[in-house]
N, C-alpha and C positions, 0 to 999 in steps of 0.2 A: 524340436517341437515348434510347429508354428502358434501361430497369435492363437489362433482363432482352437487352434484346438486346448490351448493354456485357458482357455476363456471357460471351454466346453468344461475338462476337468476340475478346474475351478469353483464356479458358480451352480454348474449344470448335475454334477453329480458328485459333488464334492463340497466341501466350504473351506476356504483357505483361514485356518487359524493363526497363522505366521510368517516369518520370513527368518530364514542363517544366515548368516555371513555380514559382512561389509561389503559396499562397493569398492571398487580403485577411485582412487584418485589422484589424477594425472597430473604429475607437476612439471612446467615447461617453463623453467627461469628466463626471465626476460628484464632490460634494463629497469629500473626503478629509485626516483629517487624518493628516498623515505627522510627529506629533511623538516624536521617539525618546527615550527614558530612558537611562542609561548607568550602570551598576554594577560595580563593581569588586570583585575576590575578594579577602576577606579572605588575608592571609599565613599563615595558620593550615593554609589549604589548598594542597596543593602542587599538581605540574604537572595541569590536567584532562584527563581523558579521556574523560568522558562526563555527559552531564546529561539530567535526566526529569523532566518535571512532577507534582507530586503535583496532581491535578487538581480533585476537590471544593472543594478552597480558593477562595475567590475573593479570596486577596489570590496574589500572585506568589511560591509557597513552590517550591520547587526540592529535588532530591537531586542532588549530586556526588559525582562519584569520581575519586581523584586518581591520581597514578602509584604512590602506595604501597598503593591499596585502601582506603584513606579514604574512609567514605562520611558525606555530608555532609548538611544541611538548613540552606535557606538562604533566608531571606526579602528577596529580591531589594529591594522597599520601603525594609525601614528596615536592611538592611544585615547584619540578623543572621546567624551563620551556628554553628553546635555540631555537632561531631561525636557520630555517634550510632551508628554502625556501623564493623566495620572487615571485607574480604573480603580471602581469597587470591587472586589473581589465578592463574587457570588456565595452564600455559604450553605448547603444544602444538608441541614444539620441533620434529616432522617433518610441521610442515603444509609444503604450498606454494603459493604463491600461482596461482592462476587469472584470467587474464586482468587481471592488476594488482589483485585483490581479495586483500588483505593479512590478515592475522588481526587481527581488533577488538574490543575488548571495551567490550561495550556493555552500558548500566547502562536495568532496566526498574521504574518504579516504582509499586505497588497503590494505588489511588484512594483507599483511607484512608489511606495512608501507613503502616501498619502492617508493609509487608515490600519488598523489594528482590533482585532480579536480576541478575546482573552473568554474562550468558555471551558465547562470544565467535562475533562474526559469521565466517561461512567457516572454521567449526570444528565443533566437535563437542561440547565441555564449558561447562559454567555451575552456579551453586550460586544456591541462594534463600536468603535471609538474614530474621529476625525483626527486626525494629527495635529493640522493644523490649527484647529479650534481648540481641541479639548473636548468635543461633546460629543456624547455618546446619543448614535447616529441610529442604532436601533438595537433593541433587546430581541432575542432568540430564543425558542426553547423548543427543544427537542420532544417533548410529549412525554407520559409518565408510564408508559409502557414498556418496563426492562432497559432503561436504557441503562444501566448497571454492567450490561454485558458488552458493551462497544464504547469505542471512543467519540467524543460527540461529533457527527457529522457536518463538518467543516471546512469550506476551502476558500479563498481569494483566486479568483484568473481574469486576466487578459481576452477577453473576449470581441476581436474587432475593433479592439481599442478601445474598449469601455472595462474598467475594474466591475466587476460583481461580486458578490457575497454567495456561495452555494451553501445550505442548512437544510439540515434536519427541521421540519415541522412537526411530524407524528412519526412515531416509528416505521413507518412503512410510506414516505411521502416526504422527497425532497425538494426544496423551492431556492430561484433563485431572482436576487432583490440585488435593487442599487444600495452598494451601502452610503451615499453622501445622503440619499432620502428615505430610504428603506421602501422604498415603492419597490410593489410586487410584480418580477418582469415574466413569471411562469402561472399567468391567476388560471385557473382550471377548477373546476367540480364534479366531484361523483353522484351520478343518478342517484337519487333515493326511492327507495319502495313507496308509492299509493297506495295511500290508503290501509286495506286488508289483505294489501300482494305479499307473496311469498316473499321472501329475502335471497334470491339468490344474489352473488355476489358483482355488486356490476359492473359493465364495462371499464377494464383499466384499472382495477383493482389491483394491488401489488401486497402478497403473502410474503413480505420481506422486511427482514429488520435489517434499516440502512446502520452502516458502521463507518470506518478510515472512509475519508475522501482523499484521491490521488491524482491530479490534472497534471495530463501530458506535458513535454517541452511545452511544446507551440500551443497549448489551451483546446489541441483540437479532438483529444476524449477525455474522458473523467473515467477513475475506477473505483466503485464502492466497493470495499471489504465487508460484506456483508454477512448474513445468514438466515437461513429459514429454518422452519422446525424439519427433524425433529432431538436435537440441530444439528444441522446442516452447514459448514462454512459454504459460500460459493459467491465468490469475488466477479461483477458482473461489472459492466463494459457499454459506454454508446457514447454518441457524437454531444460534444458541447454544441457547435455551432446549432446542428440542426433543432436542440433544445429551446433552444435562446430563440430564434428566429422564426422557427420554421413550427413546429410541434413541441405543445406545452407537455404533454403525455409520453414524449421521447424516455423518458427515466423509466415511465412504468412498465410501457411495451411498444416503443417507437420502432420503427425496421433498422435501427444501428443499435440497439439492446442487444450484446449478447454475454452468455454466463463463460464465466471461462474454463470455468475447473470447477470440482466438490468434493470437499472434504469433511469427515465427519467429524463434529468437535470439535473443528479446527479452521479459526479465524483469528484476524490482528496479528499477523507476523508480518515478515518482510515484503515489500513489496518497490520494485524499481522500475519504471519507465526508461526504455534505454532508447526510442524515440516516439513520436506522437503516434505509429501504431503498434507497436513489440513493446511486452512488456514480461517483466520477472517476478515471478513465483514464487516465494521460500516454501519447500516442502511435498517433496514425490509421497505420493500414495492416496491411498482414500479412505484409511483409519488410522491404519499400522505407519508412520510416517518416517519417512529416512530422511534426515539432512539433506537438503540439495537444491538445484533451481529448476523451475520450468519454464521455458520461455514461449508465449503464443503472439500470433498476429490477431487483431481482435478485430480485422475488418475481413480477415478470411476465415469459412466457414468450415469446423472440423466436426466430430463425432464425441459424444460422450463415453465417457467409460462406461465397464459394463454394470456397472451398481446406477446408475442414472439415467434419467428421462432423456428418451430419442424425441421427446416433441418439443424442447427445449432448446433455442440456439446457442449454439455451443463455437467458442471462440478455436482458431487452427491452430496447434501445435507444433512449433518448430523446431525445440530440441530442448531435453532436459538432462543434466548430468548430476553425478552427486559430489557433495562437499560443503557450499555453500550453505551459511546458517544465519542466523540473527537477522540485525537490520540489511538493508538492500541500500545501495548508490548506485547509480552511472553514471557516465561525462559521457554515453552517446556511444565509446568503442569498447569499454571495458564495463564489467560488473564488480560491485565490492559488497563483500559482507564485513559487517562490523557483529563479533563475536566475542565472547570473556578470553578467550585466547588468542586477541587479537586481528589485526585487518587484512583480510585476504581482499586480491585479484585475481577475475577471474576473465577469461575468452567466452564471451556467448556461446559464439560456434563450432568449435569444438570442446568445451569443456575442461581444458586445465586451469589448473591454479599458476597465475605465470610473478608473482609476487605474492610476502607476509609479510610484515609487521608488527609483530610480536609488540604486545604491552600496549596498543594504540586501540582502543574502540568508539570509535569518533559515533556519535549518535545525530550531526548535521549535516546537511550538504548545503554548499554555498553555489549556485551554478554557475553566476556570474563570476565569481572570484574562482570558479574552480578549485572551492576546497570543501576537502572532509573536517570536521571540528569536533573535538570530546570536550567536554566538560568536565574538569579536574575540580573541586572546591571552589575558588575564586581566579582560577585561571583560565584562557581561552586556549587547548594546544589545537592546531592548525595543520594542514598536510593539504600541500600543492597537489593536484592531481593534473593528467590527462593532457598538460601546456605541448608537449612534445610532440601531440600526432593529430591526424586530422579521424573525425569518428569513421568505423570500417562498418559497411552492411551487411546484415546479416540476412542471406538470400530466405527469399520466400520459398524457398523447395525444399522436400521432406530431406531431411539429415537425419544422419545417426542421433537416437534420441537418450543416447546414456553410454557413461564412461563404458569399455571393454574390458574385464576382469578376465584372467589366464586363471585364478582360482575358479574351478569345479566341485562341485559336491554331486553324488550319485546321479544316475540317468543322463550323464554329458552336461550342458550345460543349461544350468537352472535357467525358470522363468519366473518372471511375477505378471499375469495378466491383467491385474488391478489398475496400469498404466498404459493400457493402451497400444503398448509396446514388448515386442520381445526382450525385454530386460533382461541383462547377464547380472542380476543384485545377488542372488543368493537361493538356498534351497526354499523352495516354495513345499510348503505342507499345505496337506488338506485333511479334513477329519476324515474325513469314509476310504480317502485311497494314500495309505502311507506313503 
């Protein structure tokens, strides 16, 4: 059965209620070394709550923040660790939790290590901190509009050589500032209605609830994990530089804005940059959701699937496979999921799992140091990645877009057209045509 007629049955005279089976998934062992480091936190520091790589280092330099707002640098290596900062910890005593998403405070640290972030995820407040002074350089707030459902939109980058602060302002309006001055380098305004005019909604307007902030290697796209109603995940995509420089309104609907994918229900999972334009996906489908990755180019232009808007730019698709779960890493040639059952590696482009690591769920990546990092109680364990190869590219030409499974179920081989793709997942049901 081709695409197009999986679509037709499908949507068109059918509703697909499900999906059987498992996919395959391929495994293609490959060298690996899985030696872990083990560090231990100085006593100086107390309970942690959060840690960030200062990342141009290429030794294993660290900021911590403890339960008092201790913020820390710590050279995982030889052990050192000096307080350098101290932050108030924001306390937002009439949050409530949504959906087991608790208030967290999460610590974001600037690629020179010159300044520090500490706002709190499924909240609304954060304050930016000078390292070197101690002063807290500007306060931040997310607006009071659900932000209970995201984590608070947040990033430090490299842009041109200049560190910036990227933040949430309102929920649907993200701005970005110097953090040594807090001066606003995106100032922009939405028309207002005169008068006794209608309210339609005006130019530049953005129906979107910003979430995860993700900037490329190189600072040269940013990815918000966002969603819209009703709701809708749909993780959208455009140029840092031309934001910063060029159009203030780049975020909302500049000509390098594009959505990548949409999934229902389903936002804040994994997500990897594997270079500043390919980027990784946790999760195939557009309700019903399998385990797996997707990978798109987000400066080439693809088609949406069939449940979603054709007037909506939609990022290119270049292969997706299943297996891959939890958080997302890259070092550029490989992808890693860190999951409860441990740390897979996986091939972008063709999809096996070519290494595991059982017992390891590292929830860090260090880039410069080229490591994954779990967090054990008061220990740092560590895992070298990627030193052996040089990163491999992943061509821009349509590829197989999921494993191949020799299991069949009725009618030859199943489809699922929710993806885009002739998928061999499993048997595909519909209500009206068994």
């Amino acid at each position: 059965m081709c695409e197009e007629c999986c679509e037709f049955a499908t949507y068109e005279v059918g509703n697909l209620v499900g999906t059987r089976g498992t996919p395959q998934i391929i495994v293609r062992h490959e060298p690996f070394d899985h030696a872990l480091v083990e560090t231990s936190l100085p006593n100086s520091v107390g309970a942690m709550l959060d840690i960030a790589p200062v990342e141009p280092e290429g030794r294993s330099i660290w900021l911590i923040l403890d339960e008092s707002g201790g913020i820390f640098r710590m050279d995982a290596d030889s052990g050192d660790c000096l307080q350098v900062a101290s932050a108030s910890l924001v306390a937002e005593p009439d949050h409530k939790p949504w959906v087991g998403h608790d208030l967290r405070h999460h610590l974001h640290a600037s690629s020179d290590g010159e300044f520090a972030a500490v706002v709190n995820d499924y909240g609304r407040h954060g304050r930016v901190l000078h390292l070197r002074t101690g002063d807290v350089t500007m306060e931040v707030d997310g607006g009071q509009y659900h932000p209970e459902t995201v984590p608070f939109s947040f990033a430090f980058a490299n842009a041109a050589g200049q560190i910036v602060a990227i933040h949430r302002t309102l929920w649907n309006r993200l701005d970005v500032s110097d953090p040594a001055t807090g001066r606003l380098l995106t100032e922009r305004e939405l028309k207002k209605p005169q008068g006794n005019e209608p309210l339609p909604r005006p130019e530049h307007y953005l129906d979107y609830f910003h979430g995860a902030l993700h900037v490329s290697p190189g600072a040269d796209h940013i990815l918000d994990d966002g969603w819209v109603w009703h709701p809708v995940g749909v993780p959208s995509a455009w140029s840092l530089p031309s934001w910063i420089t060029k159009n203030p309104w780049e975020s909302e609907d500049g000509p390098s804005r594009t959505d990548v994918c949409a999934r229902e229900n389903y936002w804040d999972h994994g997500v990897a940059w594997l270079d500043d334009t390919r980027v990784a996906i946790e999760g195939i489908g557009d309700d019903d959701m399998i385990a797996g990755a997707r990978i798109f180019d987000v400066t080439l232009r693809g088609k949406p699937g069939p449940l979603w808007r054709t007037d909506w730019q939609w990022a290119y698709e270049l292969a997706a496979f299943a297996g891959p779960a939890g958080a997302f890493f890259s070092d550029g040639r490989s992808l890693f999921s860190s999951h409860p059952d441990g740390l897979s590696r996986w091939d972008p482009r063709g999809g096996a799992r070519t290494a595991h690591l059982a017992g390891f769920t590292p929830s860090r990546h260090h880039r410069g140091a080229r490591e994954l990092m779990q967090l054990s109680g008061r220990t740092l364990i560590r895992l070298r990645i990627g030193a052996e190869t040089e990163p491999r590219q992943l061509a821009r030409t349509a590829v197989p877009l999921l494993s191949r499974s020799t299991a069949c179920e009725r009618r030859g081989r199943p489809l699922d057209a929710r993806f885009g793709v002739a998928s061999r997942l499993g048997l595909w049901v519909s209500s009206d045509h068994g």
